[in-house]
N, C-alpha and C positions, 0 to 999 in steps of 0.2 A: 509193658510191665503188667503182671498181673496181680490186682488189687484182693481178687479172689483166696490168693493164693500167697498172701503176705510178702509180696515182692519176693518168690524166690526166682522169677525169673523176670527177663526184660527183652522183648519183642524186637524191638527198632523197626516195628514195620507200620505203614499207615494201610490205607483203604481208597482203593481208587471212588470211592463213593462220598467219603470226608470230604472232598471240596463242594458236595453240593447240600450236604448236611449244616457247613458252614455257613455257604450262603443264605440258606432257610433258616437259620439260627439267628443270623446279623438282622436279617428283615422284621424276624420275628420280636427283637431286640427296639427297631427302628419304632416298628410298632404299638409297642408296650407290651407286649403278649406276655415276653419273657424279658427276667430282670439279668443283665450281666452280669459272671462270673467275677468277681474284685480282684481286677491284675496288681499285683503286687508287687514291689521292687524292691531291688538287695541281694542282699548273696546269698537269703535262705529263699526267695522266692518260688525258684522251682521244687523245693522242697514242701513247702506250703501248699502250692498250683495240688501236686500231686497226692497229697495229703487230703485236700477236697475233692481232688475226683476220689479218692478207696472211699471215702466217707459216702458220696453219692451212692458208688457201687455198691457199698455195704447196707443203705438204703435201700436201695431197688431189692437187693437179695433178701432182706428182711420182707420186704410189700409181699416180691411173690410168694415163699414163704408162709406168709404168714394168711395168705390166701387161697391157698391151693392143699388140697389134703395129701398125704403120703403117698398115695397110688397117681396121682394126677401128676406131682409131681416126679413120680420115675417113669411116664411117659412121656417126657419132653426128651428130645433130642438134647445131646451137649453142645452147648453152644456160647458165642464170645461175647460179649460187651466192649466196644470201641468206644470212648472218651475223647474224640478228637481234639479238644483243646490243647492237650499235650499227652497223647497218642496213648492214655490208660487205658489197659486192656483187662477185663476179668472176663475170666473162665468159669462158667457154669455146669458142671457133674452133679446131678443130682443120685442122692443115696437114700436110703431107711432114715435120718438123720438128717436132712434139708439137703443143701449144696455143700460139698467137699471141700476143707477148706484146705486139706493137704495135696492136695492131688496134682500134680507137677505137669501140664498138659505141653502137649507138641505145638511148635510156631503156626500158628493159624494160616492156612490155604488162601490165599485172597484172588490168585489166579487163575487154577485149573480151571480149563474150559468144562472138564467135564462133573457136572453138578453131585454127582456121588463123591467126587475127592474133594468138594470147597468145602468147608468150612463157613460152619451158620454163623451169622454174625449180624450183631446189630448196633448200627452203628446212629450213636446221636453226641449233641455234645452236653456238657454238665449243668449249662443253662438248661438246655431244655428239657433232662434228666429234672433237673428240681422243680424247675416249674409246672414238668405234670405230673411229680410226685405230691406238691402243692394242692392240684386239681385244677390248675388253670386253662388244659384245655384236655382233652380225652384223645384215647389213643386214634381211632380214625381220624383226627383230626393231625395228630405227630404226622401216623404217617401218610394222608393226602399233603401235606405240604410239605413234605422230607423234612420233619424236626428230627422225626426218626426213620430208617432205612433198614430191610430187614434182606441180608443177601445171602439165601440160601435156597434151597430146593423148594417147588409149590409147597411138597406136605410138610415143609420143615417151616417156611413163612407161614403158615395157614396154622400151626401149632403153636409157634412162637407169637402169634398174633393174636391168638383166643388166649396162652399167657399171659399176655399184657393186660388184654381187656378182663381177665378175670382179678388180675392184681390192681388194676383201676378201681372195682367195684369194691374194694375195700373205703375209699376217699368217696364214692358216691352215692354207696350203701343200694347199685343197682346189683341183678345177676346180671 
């Protein structure tokens, strides 16, 4: 599903890398690092679930956003957000106008071997989406211990990853 994109579309597809984002999440959880997402029960629950991850998403899109000027951000590649908890996916196009919020994007690539047709994608789950929107640990640290996973081409991780760390330095008032 894409949170980006007001649910006009719905994926059904996960990420061979979600099982180890999981586990780094649970530990991180075990921990105390990061606080658990509130599993909910009832017949609106998946409704809810899913409703907290657009909201994270819609977080994260604000941070970067709200951090990066107009030319900075139309030099980032297009690239996905994976919500592993229950498989929320947003799509990120940047325009003159932030991220697109109409923009109807193609089923995300998870498999091609070859790294010019995969699809950028970063996959974390909404625990530890809030918790480092929170500030409770920085990006080097997401992604040395896969809270978060960046799977796409070197210059497209290396883009996506000064991304982040520039949308961090809003929470820690570093460059």
């Amino acid at each position: 599903m894409c949170a980006i994109c007001n649910f006009k579309i719905d994926f059904g597809v996960g990420h061979p890398l979600a099982l180890t984002v999981a586990v780094a999440a649970r530990k991180a959880i075990e921990s105390g690092l990061i606080e658990p997402v509130d599993a909910e029960q009832g017949a609106l629950s998946a409704a809810r679930m899913r409703m907290s991850s657009v909201d994270a998403l819609n977080l994260l899109q604000a941070r970067i956003e709200g951090a990066h000027s107009e030319d900075a951000l139309l030099a980032l590649p297009d690239f996905y957000v994976l919500l592993i908890e229950n498989d929320t996916w947003g799509f990120f196009h940047a325009t003159t106008n932030g991220f697109d919020p109409d923009i109807v994007p193609e089923m995300p690539d998870v498999t091609a071997t070859d790294e010019a047709k995969r699809s950028n994608i970063v996959i974390m789950s909404e625990a530890g989406l809030r918790a480092w929107l929170d500030g409770s640990f920085d990006i080097e640290q997401a992604l040395r211990e896969s809270l978060f996973m960046i799977d796409a081409s070197a210059d497209s991780t290396d883009s996506l990853t000064r991304m982040l760390t520039v949308a961090e330095s809003i929470v820690t008032g570093a460059c």
